[in-house]
N, C-alpha and C positions, 0 to 999 in steps of 0.2 A: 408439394412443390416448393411450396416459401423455404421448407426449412431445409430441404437439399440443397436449394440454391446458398442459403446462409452455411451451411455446414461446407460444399464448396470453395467459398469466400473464405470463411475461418481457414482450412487447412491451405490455401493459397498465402495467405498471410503470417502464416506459418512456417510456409516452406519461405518466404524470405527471411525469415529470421525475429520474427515482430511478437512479441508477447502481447496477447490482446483478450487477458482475463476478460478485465472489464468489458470491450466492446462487444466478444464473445455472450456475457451473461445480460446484455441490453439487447443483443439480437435475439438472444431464444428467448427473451421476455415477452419480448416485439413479437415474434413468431408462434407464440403462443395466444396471445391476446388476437392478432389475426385469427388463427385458424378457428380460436371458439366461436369467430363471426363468420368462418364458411370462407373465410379470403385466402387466395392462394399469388398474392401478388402485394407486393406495397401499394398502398393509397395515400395518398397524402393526406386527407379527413382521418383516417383510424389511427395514422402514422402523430397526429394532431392530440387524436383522443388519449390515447396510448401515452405520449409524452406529459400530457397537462395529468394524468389523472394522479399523481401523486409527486412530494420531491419539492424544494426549492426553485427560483425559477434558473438559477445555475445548471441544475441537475437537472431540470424539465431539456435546455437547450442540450445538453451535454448528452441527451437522449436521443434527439430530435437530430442532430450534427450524426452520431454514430449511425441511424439509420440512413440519413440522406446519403454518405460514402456508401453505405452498402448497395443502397439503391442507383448509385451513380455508374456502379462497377455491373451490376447486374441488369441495367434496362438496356445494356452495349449487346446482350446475348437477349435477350426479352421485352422488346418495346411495352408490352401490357405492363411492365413498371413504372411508378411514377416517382419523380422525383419531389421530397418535400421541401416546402422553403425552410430558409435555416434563418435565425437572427429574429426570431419569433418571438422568446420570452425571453430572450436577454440581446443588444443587438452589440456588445463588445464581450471581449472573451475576460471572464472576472477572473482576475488572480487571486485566490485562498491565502489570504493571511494566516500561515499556520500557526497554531497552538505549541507552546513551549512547555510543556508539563513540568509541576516543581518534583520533588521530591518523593514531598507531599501527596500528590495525587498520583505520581507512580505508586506505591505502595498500597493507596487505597484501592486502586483500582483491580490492584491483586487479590486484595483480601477478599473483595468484591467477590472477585473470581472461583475463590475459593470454598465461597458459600451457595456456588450455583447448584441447584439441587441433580444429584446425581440419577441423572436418566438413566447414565450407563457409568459405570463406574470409575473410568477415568474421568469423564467431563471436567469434574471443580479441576483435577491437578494437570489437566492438558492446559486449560482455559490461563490459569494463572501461569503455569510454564511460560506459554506462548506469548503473552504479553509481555510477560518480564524480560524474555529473551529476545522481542524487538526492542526494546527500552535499553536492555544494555547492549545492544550489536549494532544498530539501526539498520537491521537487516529487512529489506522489503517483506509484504504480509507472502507474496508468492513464492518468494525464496524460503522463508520461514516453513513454507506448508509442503515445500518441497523437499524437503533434507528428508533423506533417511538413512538407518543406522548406521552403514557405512561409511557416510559423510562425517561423521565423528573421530576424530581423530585425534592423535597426543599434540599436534601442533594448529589444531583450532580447527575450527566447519570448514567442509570444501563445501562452497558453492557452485550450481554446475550449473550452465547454459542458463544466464541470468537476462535480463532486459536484451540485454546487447548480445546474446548469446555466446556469451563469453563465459568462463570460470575463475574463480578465485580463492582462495585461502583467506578464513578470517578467526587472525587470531582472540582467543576470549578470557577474559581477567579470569582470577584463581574461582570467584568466588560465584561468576556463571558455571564454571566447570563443576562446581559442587551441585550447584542448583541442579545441571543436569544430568549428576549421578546420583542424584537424589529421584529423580522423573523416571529416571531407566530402572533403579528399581523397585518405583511402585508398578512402573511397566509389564517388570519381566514377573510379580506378582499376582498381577491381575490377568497373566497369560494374553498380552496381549497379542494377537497377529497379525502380518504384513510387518515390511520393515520401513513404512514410516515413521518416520521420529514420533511428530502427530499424527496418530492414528485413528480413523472411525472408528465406529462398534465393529466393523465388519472388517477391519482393515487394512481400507481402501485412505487414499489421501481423503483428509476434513477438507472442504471447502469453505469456498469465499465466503461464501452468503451465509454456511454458518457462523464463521468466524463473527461476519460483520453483527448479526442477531445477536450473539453473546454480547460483544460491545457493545453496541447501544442502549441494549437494557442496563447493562452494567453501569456505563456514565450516565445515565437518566439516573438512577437509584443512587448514586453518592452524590448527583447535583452538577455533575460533569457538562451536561446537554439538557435544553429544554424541551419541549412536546415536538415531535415528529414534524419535519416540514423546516425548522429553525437551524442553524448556523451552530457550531458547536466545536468541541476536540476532535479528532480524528482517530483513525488505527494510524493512518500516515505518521500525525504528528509526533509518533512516540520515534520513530526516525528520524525527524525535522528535529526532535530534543537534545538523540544522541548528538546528530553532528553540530549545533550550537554548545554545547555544554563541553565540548570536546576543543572547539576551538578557543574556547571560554578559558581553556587550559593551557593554553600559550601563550606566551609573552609576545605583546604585538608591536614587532620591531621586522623590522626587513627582511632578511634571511631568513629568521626562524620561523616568522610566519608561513614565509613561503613554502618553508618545506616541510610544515605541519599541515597546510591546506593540500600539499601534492601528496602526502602520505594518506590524509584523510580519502581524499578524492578517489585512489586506491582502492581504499577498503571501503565502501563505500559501493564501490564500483561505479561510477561516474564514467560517461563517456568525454568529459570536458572537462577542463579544472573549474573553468569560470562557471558552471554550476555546483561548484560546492566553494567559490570565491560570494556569491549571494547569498551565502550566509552571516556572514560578517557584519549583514546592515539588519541582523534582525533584533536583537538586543540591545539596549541602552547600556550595558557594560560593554558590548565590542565596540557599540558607535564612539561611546566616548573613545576606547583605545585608539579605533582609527582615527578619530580626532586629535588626539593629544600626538598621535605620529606623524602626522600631516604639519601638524603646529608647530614639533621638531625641525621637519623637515625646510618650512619654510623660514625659520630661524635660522638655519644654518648648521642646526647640530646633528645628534647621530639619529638616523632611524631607529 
């Protein structure tokens, strides 16, 4: 019964438009750790247990928060739900300082990649593919898992029905475009089937949770992240790098910023320009630029 009612909820959230990887893969987590106790309802105790039993206490709440909406939306049809309390293991919402990866550690983390032992024969060159190709697009992990071969085109990725259920065009330097006809033809060698770009053994789109397993072993093993539980880089932050490293690339003066940060925002795909305007306060190279443009400005000279 738990997990119709969550399967339910997910395709309602859905049909509005709402991409909800993550809360999706916390609910059948939830919904499984339930049912091996015989529970066919939320409790707020298992709902407790469930959340503390592994994770930061960031990701304990961020656990805790995605069940309680579930169960807020589901005890309206089912009183035998209970609502759990939220602000348990963390009682404000922590904003992630992300991670600005150098150079450096993009590339190790490829090689990384590279040396994953091959289960199935593509793994090491998906693995490294996929990483490089968020590093240099800073295209979300779900749009990345999403593309298939179609989506490849002479004038860069189409992205399709993204966050915002919207699509886009993103175009890609010479030197991704090699990389990723280099991928197509260890691809089309190794027979692979299905036309995902990243493909299972089977297929079928790779998932999240694989995705996420490769990377953490991977930045544990080059020194990236410490023991399970601790603070570390992300898959996000290889995103969080392009668009600072990007901005990093413009001269920071008035106009031109502006219409580098609306071009970015774009590609990107931002619903808001003013979030991908906070990026500009993450680096000690942009702060200083906006400093020294400020400093201009209040002197009376040009932006």
């Amino acid at each position: 019964m738990l997990k119709k009612s969550i399967d339910a909820y997910v395709a309602l959230r859905r049909a509005m438009g709402l991409r909800i990887e993550d809360p999706e893969y916390l609910l059948r987590s939830f919904a499984s750790w339930a049912s091996e106790r015989g529970e066919t309802h939320v409790r707020s105790q298992t709902v407790m247990e469930w959340a503390a039993s592994k994770g930061s206490a960031w990701r304990r709440e961020r656990k805790l928060r995605v069940v309680a909406a579930f169960a807020r939306h589901a005890v309206a049809e089912d009183p035998r739900h209970e609502v759990p309390p939220i602000h348990v293991f963390s009682h404000k919402t922590v904003l992630v300082t992300p991670h600005i990866y150098s150079d450096d550690e993009v590339v190790r983390l490829m090689r990384a990649a590279e040396q994953l032992p091959p289960t199935w024969r593509m793994r090491p060159h998906t693995a490294a593919t996929l990483f490089g190709l968020l590093a240099s697009t800073g295209l979300r992990l779900s749009e990345a898992l999403s593309l298939r071969l179609g989506d490849i085109t002479a004038d860069g990725l189409v992205i399709r029905h993204t966050k915002f259920n919207k699509s886009r065009l993103v175009p890609i330097h010479p030197s991704t475009v090699s990389a990723l006809d280099c991928f197509l033809a260890r691809r089309r060698r190794a027979r692979v089937s299905g036309d995902y770009l990243f493909a299972s053994p089977r297929g079928g789109r790779i998932s999240r949770k694989t995705v996420s397993t490769w990377f953490y072993r991977l930045a544990r093993g080059i020194g990236l992240r410490g023991a399970p539980g601790t603070r570390g880089p992300r898959i996000h932050d290889l995103r969080h790098t392009f668009a600072v490293r990007s901005l990093e690339t413009a001269p920071l003066c008035g106009a031109v910023v502006g219409a580098h940060v609306r071009a970015l925002s774009t590609y990107l795909g931002h619903s808001r320009v003013a979030h991908t305007c906070s990026y500009l306060q993450t680096t000690p190279r942009l702060m200083r630029g906006i400093a020294d443009a400020c400093e201009r400005l209040i002197e009376g000279g040009q932006q």
